[in-house]
TORKOL-4160 file (C-alpha; in steps of 0.2 Angstrom, whole numbers, padded with zeros to 4 digits, m for minus):
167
<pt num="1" X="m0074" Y="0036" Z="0046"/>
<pt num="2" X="m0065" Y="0047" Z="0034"/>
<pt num="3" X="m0051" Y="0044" Z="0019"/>
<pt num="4" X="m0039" Y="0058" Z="0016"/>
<pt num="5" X="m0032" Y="0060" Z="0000"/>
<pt num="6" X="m0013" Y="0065" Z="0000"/>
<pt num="7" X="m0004" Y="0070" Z="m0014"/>
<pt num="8" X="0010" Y="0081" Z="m0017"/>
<pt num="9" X="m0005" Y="0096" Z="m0017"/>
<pt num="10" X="m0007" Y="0096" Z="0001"/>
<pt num="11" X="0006" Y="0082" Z="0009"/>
<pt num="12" X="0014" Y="0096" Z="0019"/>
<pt num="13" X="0000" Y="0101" Z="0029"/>
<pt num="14" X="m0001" Y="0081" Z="0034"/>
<pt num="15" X="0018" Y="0080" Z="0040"/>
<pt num="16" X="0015" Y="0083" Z="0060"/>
<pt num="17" X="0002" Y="0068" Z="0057"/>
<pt num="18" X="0015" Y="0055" Z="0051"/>
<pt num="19" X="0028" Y="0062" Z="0064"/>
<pt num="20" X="0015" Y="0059" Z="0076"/>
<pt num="21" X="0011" Y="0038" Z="0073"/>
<pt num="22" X="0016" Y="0024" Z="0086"/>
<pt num="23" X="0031" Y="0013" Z="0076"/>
<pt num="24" X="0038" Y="m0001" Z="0082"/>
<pt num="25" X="0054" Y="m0001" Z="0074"/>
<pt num="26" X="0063" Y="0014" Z="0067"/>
<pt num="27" X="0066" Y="0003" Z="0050"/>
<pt num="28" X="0044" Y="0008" Z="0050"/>
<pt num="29" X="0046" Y="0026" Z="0054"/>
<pt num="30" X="0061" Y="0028" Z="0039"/>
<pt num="31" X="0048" Y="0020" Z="0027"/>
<pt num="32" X="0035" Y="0033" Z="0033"/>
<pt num="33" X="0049" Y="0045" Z="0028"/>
<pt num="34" X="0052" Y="0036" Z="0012"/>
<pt num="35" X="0031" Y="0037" Z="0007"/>
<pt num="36" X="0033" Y="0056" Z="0012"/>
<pt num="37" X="0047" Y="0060" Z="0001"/>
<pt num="38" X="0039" Y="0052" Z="m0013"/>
<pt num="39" X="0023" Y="0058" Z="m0013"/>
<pt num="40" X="0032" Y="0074" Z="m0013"/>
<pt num="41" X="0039" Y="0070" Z="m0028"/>
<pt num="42" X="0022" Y="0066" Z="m0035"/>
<pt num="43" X="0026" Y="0045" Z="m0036"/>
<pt num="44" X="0014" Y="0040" Z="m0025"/>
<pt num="45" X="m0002" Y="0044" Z="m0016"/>
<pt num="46" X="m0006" Y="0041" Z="0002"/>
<pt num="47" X="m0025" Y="0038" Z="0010"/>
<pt num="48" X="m0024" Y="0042" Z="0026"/>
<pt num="49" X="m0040" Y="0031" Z="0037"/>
<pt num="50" X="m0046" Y="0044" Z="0052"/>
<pt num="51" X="m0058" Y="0036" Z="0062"/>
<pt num="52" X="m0066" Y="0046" Z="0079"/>
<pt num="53" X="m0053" Y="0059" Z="0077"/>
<pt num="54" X="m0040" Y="0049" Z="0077"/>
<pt num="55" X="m0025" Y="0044" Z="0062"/>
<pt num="56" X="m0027" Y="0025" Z="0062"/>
<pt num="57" X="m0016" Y="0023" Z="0046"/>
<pt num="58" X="m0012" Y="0023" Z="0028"/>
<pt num="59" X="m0008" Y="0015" Z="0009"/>
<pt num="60" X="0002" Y="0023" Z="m0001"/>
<pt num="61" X="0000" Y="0017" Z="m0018"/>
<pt num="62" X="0005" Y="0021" Z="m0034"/>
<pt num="63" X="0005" Y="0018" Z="m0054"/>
<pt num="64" X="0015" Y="0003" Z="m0061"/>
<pt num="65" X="0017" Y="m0009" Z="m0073"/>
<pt num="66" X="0018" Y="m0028" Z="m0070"/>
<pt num="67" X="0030" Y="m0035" Z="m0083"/>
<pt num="68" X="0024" Y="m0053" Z="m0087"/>
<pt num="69" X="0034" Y="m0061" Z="m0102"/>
<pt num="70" X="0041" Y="m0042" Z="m0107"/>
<pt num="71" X="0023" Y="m0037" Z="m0108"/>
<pt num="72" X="0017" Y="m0020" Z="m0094"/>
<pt num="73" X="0002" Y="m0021" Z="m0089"/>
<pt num="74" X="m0006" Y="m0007" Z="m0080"/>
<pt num="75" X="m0006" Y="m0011" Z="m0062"/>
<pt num="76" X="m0008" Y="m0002" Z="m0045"/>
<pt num="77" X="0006" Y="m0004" Z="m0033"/>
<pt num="78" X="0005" Y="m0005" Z="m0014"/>
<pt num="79" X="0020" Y="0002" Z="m0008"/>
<pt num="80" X="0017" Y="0003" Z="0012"/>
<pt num="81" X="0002" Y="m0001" Z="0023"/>
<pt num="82" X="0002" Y="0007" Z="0040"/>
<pt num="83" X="m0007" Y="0004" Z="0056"/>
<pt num="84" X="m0003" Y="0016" Z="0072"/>
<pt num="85" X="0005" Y="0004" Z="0084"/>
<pt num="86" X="m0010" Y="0006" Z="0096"/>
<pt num="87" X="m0022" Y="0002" Z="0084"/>
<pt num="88" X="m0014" Y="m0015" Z="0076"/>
<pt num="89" X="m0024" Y="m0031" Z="0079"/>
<pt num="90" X="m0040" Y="m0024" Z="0081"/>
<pt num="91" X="m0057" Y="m0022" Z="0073"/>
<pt num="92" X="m0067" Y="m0009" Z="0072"/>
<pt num="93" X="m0086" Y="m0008" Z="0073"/>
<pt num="94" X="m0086" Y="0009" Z="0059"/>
<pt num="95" X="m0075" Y="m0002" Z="0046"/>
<pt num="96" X="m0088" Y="m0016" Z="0047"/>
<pt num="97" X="m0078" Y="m0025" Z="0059"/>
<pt num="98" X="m0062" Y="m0024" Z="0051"/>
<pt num="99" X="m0045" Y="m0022" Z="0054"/>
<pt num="100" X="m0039" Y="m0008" Z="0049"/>
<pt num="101" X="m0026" Y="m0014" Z="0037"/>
<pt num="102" X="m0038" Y="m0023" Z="0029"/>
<pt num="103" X="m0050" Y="m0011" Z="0029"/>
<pt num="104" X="m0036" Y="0000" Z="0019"/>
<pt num="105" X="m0033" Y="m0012" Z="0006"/>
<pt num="106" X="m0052" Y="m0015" Z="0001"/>
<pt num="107" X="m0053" Y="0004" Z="0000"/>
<pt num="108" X="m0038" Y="0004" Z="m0012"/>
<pt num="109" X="m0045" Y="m0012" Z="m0023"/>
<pt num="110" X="m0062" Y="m0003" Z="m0023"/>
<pt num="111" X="m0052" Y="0011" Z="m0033"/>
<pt num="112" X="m0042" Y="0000" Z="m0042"/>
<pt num="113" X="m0056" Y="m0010" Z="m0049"/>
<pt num="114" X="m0066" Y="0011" Z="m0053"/>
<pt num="115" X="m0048" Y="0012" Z="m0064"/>
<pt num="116" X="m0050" Y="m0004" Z="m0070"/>
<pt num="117" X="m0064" Y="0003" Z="m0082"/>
<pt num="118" X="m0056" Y="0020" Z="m0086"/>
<pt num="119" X="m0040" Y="0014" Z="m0090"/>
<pt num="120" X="m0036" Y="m0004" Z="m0090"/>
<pt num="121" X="m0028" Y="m0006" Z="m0071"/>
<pt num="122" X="m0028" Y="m0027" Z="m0072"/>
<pt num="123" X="m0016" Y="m0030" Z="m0055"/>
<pt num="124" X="m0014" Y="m0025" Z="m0037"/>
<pt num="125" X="0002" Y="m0028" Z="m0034"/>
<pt num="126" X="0013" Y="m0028" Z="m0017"/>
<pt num="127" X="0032" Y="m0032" Z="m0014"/>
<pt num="128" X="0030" Y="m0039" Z="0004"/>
<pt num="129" X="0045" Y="m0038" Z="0018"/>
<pt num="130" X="0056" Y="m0055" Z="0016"/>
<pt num="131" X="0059" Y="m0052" Z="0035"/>
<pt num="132" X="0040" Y="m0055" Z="0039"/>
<pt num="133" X="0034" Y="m0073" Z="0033"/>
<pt num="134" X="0017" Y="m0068" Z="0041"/>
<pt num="135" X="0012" Y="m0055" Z="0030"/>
<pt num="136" X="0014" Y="m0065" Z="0016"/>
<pt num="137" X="0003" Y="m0077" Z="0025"/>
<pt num="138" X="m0010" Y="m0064" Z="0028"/>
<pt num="139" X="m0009" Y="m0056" Z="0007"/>
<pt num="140" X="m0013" Y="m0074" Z="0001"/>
<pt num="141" X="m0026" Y="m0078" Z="0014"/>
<pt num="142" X="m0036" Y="m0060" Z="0008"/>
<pt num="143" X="m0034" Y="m0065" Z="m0011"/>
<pt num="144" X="m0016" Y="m0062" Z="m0019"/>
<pt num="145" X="m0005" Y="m0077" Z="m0026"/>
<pt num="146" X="0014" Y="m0076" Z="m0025"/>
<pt num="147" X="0022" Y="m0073" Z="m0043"/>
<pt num="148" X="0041" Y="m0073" Z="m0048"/>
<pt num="149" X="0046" Y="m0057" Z="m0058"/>
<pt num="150" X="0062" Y="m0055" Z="m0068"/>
<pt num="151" X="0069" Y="m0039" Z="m0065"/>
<pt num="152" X="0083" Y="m0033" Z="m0076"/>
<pt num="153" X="0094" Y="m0021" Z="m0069"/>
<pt num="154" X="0110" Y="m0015" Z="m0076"/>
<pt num="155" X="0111" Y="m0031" Z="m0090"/>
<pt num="156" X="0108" Y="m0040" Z="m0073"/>
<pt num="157" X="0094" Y="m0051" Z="m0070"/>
<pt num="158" X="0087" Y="m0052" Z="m0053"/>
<pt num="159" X="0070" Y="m0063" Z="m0046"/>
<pt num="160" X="0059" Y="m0058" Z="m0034"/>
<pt num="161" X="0043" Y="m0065" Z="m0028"/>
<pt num="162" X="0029" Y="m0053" Z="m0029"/>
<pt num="163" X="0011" Y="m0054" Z="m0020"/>
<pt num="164" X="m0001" Y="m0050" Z="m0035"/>
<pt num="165" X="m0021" Y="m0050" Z="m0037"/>
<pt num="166" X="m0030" Y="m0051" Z="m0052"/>
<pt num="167" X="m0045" Y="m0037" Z="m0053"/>
């Protein structure tokens, strides 16, 4: 098992790897696209999970700030989680019999919870798809809590409904 670092130092020699992935939807491989293109732009990182010589997936993740009564606290942001189509749904012996999504979100706390002692990192946040009730199912059963966030946009107030967990 190995995790890949990719950032905007070396994402182009990764870019056949992402082309490559099994999708289900094209909506999944345009948010591939969309993790690329800002990971070239240096707002987010990506830890691609390679088991047996094979690309199982990624989390690309970035800095944020949770904005609770005004207030930012430091945060880390999950912006996609990403499982090969072939490889959804099942557990693997070498990721101590976990799927792999999973898998990829412990590996991401377990840094979050290092940046918690360097430099205050309090949230792992995640804004899941509206269009998939199941995933917010799954987020709450592994730990996060729904929280409404007021955004302001434009002098416009807008609510959302974030997944959030503590560190």
């Amino acid at each position: 098992m190995n995790i890949i670092t990719i950032d905007k130092g070396n994402y182009f020699s990764f870019l056949n790897i992402f082309r490559n992935f099994e999708t289900n939807t094209i909506r999944e491989k345009e948010l591939i696209d969309s993790m690329i293109s800002k990971v070239k732009k240096s707002d987010s990182v990506i830890y691609l999970l390679q088991l047996n010589q094979q690309y199982i997936g990624f989390i690309a993740v970035s800095a944020s700030k949770l904005l609770v009564d005004l207030e930012g606290i430091p945060s880390i942001e999950v912006n996609y989680l990403f499982v090969d189509k072939k490889y959804r749904k099942k557990e693997f012996q070498k990721l101590n019999n976990l799927k792999a999504s999973l898998f990829l979100l412990g590996v991401i706390q377990e840094i979050a919870l290092d940046l918690k002692t360097q430099i205050g990192i309090r949230y792992l946040i995640l804004y899941p798809d509206k269009q998939n009730k199941s995933l917010t199912d799954f987020y709450t059963k592994i730990g996060f809590h729904k929280q409404k966030i007021i955004l302001w946009n434009n002098k416009k107030r807008d609510i959302e409904y974030w997944m959030i967990k503590k560190l």
